[in-house]
PyMOL commands that place a pseudoatom at each C-alpha (Angstrom):
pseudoatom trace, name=CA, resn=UNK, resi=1, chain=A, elem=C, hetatm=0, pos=[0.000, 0.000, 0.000]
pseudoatom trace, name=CA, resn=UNK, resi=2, chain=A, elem=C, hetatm=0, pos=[1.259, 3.246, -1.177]
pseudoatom trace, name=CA, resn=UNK, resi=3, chain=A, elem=C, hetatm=0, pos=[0.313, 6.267, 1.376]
pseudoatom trace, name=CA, resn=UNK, resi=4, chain=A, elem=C, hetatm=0, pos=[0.394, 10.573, -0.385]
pseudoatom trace, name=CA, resn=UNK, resi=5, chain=A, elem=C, hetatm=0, pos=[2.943, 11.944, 1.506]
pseudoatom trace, name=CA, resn=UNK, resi=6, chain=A, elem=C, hetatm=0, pos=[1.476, 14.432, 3.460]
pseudoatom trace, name=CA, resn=UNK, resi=7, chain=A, elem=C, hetatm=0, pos=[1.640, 18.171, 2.865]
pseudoatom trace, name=CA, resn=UNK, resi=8, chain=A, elem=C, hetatm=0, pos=[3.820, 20.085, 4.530]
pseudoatom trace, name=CA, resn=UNK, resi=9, chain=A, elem=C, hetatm=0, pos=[2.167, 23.370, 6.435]
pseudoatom trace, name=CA, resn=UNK, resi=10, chain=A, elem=C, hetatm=0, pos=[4.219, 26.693, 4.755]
pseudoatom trace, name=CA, resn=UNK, resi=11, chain=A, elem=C, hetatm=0, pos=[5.261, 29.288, 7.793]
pseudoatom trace, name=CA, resn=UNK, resi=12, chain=A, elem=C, hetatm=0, pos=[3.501, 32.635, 6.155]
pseudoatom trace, name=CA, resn=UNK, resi=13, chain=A, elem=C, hetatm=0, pos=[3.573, 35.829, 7.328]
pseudoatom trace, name=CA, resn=UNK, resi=14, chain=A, elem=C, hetatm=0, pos=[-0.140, 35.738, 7.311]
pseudoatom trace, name=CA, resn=UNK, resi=15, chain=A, elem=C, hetatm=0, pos=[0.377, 33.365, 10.357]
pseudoatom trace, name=CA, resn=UNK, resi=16, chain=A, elem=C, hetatm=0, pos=[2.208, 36.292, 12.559]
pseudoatom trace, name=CA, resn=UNK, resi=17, chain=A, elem=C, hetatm=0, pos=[0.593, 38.227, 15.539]
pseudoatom trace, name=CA, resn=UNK, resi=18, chain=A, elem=C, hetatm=0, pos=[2.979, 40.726, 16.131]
pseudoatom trace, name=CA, resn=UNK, resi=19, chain=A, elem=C, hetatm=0, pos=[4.565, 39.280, 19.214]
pseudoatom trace, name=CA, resn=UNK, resi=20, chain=A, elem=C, hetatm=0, pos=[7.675, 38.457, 18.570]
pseudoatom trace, name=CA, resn=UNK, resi=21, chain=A, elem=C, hetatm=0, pos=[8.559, 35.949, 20.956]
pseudoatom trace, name=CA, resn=UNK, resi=22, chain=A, elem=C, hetatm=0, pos=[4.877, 34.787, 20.235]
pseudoatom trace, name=CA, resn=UNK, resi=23, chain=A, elem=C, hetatm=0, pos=[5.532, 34.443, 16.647]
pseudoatom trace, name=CA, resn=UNK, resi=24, chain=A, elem=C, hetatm=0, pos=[8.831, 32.312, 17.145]
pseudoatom trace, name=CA, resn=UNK, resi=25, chain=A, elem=C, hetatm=0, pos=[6.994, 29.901, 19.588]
pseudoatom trace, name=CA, resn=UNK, resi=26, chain=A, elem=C, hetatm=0, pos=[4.449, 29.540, 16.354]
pseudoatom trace, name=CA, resn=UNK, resi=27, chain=A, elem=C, hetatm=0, pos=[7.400, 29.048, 14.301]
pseudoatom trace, name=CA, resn=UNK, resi=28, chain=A, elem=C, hetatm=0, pos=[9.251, 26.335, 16.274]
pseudoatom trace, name=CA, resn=UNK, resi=29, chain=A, elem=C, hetatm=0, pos=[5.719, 24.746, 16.582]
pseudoatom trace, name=CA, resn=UNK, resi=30, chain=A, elem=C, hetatm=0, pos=[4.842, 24.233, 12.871]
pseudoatom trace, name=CA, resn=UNK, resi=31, chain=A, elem=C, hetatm=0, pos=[8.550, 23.785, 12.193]
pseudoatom trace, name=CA, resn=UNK, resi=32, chain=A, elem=C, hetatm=0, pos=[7.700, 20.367, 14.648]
pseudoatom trace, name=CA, resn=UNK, resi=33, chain=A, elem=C, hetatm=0, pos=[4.196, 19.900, 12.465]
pseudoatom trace, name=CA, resn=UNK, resi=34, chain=A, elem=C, hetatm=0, pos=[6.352, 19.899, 9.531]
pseudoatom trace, name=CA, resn=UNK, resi=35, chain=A, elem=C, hetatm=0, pos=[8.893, 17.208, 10.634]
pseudoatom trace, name=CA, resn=UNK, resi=36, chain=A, elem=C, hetatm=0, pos=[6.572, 14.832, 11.863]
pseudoatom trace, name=CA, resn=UNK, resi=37, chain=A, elem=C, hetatm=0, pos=[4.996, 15.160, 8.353]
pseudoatom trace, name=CA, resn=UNK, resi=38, chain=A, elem=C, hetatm=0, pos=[8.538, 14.485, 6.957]
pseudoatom trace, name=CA, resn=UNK, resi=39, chain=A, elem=C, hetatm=0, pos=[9.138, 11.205, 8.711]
pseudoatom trace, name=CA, resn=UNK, resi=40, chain=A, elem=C, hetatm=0, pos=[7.842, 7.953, 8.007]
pseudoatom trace, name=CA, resn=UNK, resi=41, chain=A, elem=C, hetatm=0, pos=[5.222, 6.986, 10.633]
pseudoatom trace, name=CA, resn=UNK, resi=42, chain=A, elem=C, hetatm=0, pos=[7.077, 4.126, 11.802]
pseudoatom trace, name=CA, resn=UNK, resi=43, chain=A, elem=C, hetatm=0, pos=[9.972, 6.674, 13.268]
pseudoatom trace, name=CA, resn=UNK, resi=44, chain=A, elem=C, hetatm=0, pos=[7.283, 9.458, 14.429]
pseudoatom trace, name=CA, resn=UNK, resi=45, chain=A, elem=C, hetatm=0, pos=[7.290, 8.726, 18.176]
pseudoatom trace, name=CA, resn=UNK, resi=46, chain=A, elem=C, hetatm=0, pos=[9.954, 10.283, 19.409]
pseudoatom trace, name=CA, resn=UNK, resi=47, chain=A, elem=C, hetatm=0, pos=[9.492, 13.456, 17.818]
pseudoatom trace, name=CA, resn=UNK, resi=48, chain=A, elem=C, hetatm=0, pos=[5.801, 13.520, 18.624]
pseudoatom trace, name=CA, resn=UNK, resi=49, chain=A, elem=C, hetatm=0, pos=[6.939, 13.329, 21.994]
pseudoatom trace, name=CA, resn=UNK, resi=50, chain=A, elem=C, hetatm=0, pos=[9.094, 16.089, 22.098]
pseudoatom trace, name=CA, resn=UNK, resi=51, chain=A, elem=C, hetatm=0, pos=[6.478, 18.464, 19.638]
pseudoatom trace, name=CA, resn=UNK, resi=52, chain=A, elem=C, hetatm=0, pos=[4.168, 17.819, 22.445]
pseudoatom trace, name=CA, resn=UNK, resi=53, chain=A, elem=C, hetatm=0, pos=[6.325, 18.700, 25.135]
pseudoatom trace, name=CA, resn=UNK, resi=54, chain=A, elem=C, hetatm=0, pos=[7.001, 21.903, 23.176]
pseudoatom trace, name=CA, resn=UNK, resi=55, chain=A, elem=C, hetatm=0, pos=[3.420, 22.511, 23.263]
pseudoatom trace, name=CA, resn=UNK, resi=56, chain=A, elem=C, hetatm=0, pos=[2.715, 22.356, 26.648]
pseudoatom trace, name=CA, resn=UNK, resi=57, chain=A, elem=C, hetatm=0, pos=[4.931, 24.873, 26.914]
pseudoatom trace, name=CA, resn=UNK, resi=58, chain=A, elem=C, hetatm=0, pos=[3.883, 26.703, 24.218]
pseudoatom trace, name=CA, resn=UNK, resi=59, chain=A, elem=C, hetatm=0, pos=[0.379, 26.757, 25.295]
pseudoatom trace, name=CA, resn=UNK, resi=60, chain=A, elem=C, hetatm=0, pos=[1.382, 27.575, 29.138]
pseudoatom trace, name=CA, resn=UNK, resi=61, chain=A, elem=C, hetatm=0, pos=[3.415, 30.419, 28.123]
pseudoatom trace, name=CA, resn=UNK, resi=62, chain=A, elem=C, hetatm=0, pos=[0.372, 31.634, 26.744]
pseudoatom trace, name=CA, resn=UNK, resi=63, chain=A, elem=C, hetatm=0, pos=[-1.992, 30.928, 29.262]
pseudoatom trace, name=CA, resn=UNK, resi=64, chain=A, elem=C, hetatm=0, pos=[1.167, 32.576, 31.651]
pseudoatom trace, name=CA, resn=UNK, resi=65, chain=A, elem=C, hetatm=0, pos=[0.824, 35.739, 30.057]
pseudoatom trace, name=CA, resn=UNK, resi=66, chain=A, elem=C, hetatm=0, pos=[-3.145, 36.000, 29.943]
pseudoatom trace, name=CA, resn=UNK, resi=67, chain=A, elem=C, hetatm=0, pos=[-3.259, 35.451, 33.802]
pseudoatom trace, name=CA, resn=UNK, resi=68, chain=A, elem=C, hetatm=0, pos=[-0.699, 38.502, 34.104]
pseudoatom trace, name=CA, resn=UNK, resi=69, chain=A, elem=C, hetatm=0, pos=[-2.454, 40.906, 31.873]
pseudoatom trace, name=CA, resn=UNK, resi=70, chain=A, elem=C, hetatm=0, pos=[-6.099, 39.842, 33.300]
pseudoatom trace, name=CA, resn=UNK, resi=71, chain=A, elem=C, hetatm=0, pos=[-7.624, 36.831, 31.513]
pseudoatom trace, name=CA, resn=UNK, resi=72, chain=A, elem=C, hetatm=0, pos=[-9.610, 34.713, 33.968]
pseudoatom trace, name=CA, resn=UNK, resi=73, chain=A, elem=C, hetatm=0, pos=[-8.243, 31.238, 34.796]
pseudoatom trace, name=CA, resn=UNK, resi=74, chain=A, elem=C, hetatm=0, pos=[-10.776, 30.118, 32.978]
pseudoatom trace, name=CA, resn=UNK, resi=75, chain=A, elem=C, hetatm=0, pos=[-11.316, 31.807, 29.956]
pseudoatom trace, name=CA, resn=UNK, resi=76, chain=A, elem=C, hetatm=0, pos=[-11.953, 30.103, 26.525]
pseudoatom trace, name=CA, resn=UNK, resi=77, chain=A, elem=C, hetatm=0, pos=[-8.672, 30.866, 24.500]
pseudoatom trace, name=CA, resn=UNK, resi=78, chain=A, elem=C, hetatm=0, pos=[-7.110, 28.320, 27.196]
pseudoatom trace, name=CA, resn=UNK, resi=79, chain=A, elem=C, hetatm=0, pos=[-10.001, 26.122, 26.828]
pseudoatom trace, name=CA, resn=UNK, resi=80, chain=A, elem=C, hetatm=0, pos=[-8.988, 25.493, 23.659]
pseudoatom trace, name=CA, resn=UNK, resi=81, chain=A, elem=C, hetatm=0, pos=[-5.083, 24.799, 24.864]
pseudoatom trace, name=CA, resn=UNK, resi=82, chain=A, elem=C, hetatm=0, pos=[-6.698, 21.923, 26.841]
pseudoatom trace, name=CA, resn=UNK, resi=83, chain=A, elem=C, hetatm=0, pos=[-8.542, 20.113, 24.988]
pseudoatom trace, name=CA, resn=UNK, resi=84, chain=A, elem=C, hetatm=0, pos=[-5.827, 20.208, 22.222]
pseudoatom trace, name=CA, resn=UNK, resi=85, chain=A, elem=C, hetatm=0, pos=[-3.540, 19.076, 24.625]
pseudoatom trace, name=CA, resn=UNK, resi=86, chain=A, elem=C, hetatm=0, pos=[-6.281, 16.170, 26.141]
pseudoatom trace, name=CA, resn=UNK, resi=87, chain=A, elem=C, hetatm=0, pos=[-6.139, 14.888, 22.564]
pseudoatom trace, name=CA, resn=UNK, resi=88, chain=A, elem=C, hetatm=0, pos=[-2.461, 14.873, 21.641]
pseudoatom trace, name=CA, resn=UNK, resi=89, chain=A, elem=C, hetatm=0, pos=[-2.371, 13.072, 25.244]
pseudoatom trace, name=CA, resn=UNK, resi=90, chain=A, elem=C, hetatm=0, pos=[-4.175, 10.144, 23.985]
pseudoatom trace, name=CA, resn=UNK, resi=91, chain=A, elem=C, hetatm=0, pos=[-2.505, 9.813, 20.607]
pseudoatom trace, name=CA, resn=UNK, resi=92, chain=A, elem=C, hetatm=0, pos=[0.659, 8.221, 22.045]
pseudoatom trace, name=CA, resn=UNK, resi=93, chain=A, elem=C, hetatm=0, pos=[-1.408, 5.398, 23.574]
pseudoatom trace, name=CA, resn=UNK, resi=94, chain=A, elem=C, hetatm=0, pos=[-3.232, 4.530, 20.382]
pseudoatom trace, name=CA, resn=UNK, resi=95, chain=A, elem=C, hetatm=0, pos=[-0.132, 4.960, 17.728]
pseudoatom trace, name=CA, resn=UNK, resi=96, chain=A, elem=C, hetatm=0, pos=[1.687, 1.902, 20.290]
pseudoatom trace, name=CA, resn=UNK, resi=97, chain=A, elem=C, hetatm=0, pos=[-1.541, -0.463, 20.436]
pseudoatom trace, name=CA, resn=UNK, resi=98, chain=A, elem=C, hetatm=0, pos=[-1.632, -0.354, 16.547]
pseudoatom trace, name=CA, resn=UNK, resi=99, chain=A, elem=C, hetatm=0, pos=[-2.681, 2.884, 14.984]
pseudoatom trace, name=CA, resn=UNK, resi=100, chain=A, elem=C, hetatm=0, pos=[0.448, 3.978, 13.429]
pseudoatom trace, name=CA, resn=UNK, resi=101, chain=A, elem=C, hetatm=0, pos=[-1.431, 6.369, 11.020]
pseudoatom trace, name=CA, resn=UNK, resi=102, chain=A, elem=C, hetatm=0, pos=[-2.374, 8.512, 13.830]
pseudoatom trace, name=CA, resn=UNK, resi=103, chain=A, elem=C, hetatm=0, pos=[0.470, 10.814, 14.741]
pseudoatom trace, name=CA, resn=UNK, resi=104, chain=A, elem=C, hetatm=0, pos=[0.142, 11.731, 11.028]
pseudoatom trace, name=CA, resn=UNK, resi=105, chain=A, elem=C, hetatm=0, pos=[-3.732, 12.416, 11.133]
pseudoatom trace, name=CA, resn=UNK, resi=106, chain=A, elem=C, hetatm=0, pos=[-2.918, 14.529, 13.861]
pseudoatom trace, name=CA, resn=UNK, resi=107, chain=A, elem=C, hetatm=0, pos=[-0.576, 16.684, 12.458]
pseudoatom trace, name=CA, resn=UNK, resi=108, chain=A, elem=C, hetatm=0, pos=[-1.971, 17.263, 9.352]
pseudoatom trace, name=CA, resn=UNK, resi=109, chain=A, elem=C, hetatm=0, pos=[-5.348, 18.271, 11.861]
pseudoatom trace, name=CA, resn=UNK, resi=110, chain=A, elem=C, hetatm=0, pos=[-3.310, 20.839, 13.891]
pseudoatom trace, name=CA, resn=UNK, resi=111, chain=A, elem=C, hetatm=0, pos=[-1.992, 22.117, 10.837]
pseudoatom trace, name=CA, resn=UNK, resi=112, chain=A, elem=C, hetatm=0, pos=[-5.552, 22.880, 9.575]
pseudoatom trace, name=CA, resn=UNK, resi=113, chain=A, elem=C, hetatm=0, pos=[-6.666, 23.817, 13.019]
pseudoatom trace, name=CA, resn=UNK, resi=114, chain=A, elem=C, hetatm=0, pos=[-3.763, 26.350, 13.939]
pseudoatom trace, name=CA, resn=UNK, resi=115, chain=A, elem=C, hetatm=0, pos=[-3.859, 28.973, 11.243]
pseudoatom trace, name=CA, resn=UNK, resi=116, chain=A, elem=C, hetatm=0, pos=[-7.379, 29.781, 12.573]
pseudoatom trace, name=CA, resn=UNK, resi=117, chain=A, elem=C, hetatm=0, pos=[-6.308, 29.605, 16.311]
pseudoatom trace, name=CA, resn=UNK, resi=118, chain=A, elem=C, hetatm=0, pos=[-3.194, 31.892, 15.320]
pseudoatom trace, name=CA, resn=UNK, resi=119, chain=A, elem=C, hetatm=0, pos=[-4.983, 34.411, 13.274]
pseudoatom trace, name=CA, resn=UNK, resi=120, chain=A, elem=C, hetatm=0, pos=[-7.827, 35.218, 15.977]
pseudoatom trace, name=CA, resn=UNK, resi=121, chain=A, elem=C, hetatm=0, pos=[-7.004, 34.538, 19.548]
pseudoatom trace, name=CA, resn=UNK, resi=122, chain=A, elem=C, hetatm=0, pos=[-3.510, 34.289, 19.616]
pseudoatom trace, name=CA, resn=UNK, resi=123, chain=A, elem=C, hetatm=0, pos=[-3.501, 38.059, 17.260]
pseudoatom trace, name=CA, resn=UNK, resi=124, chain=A, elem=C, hetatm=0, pos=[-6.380, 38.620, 19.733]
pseudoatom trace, name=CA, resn=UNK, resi=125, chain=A, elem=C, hetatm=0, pos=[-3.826, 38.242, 22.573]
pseudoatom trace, name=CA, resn=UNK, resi=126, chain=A, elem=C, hetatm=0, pos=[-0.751, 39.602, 20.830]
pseudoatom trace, name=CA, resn=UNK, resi=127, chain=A, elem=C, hetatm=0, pos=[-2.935, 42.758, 20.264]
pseudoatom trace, name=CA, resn=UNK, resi=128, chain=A, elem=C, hetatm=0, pos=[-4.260, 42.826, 24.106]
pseudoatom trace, name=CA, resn=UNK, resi=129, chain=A, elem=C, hetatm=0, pos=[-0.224, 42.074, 25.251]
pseudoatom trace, name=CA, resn=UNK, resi=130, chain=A, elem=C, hetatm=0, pos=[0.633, 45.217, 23.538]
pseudoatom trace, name=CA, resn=UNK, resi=131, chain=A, elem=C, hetatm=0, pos=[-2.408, 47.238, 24.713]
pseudoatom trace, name=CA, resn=UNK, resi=132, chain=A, elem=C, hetatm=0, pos=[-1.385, 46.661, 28.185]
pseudoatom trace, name=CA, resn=UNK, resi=133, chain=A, elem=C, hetatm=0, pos=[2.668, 47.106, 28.044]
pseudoatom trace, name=CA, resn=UNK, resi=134, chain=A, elem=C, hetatm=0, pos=[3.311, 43.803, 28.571]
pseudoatom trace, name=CA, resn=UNK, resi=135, chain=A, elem=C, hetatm=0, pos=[6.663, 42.424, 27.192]
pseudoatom trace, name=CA, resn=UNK, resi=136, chain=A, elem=C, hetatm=0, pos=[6.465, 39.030, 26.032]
pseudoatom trace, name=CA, resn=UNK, resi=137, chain=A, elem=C, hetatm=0, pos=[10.284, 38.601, 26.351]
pseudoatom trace, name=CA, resn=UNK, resi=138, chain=A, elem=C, hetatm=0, pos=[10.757, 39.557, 30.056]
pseudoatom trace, name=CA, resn=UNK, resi=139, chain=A, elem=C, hetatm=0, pos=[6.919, 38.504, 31.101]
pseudoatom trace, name=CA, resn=UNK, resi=140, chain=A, elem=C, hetatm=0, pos=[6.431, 41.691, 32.606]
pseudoatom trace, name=CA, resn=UNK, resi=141, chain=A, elem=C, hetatm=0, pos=[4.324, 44.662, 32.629]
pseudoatom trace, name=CA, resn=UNK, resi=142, chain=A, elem=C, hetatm=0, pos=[5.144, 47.800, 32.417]
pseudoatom trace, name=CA, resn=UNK, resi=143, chain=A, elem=C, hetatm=0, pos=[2.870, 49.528, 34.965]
pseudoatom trace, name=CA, resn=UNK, resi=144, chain=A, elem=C, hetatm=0, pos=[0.716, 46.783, 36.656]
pseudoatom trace, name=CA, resn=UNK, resi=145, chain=A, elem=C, hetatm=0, pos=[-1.822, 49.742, 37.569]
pseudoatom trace, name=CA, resn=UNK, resi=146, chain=A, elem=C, hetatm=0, pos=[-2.932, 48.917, 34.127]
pseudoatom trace, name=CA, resn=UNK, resi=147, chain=A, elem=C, hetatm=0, pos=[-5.083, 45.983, 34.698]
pseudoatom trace, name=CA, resn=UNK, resi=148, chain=A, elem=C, hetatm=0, pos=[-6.261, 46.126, 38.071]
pseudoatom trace, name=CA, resn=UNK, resi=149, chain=A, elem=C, hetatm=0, pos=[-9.532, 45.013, 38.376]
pseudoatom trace, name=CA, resn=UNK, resi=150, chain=A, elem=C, hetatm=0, pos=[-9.750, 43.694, 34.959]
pseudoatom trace, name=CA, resn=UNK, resi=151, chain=A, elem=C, hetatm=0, pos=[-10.623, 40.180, 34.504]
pseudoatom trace, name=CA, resn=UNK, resi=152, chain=A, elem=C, hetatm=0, pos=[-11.189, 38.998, 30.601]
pseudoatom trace, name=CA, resn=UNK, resi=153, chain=A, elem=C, hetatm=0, pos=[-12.752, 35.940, 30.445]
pseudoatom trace, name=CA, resn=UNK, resi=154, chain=A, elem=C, hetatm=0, pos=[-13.663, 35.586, 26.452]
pseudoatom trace, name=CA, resn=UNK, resi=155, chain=A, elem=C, hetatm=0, pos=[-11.219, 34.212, 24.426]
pseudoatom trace, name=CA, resn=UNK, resi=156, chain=A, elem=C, hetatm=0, pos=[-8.737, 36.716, 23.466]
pseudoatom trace, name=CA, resn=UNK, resi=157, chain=A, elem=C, hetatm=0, pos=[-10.368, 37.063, 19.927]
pseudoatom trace, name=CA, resn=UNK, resi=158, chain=A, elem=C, hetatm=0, pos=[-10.269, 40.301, 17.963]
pseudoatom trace, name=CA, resn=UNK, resi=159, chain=A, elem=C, hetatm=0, pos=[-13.671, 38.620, 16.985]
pseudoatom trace, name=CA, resn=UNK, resi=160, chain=A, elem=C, hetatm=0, pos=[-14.671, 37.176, 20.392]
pseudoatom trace, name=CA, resn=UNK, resi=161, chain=A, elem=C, hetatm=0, pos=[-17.496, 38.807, 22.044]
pseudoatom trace, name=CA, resn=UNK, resi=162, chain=A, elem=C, hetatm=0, pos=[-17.400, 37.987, 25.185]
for i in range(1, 162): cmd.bond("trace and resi %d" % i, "trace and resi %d" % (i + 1))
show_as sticks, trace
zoom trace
């Protein structure tokens, strides 16, 4: 049986949010997206492993930097973090009992799903970062006066309205 290779996902600009240190988080994760997609599914496990160490990260950094500048704990944007993270969670267990197709399917669904996710809440985000004077780099803020008694609990969208 023959199996399409798998198309790769191209880094655009159209994918940057204007964070910088955002933007080379995004990078490094559809770099990972891309060389999963590049290796035969028989030798995918150990870089799945370490893409989805690099996106718990990824998405905790995040979610770091909305509870600084006043998301709630429990707004949607990070919502969305967990229950991509639930699902990469049980991918490992079902590539070893058999499914070795599955890392792939994966990827190539992140790399569908993420464009979207970058381009509204994580721009959403980058854009409420900035509005603040937080900087991404040093997780600070520059005056801390600036979101007292804010708490944002939508998503982080430019087009979330809540």
């Amino acid at each position: 049986m023959t199996t399409a290779t798998p198309t790769l996902m191209p880094w655009t600009e159209s994918l940057c949010t204007g964070d910088v240190r955002m933007d080379e988080t995004h990078q490094e994760f559809v770099d990972m997206i891309n060389q999963i997609l590049a290796t035969p599914e028989d030798e995918q496990l150990p870089l799945y492993k370490a893409f989805l160490d690099h996106t718990v990260e990824h998405f905790a950094q995040e979610e770091r930097w909305m509870l600084a500048t006043g998301f709630s704990a429990d707004n949607c944007h990070a919502e969305h973090h967990a229950t991509i993270l639930e699902t990469m969670r049980v991918v490992e267990a079902h590539y070893l009992e058999s499914d070795k197709s599955i890392i792939t399917r994966l990827a190539e669904a992140l790399a569908e799903w993420f464009p979207g996710h970058a381009n509204s809440m994580d721009a959403g985000l980058a854009a409420h970062l900035k509005s603040v004077g937080f900087d991404s780099v040093t997780e600070t803020l520059a005056d801390a006066s600036v979101i007292q008694n804010v708490t944002m609990s939508g998503c982080g969208s430019v087009s979330c309205s809540s």
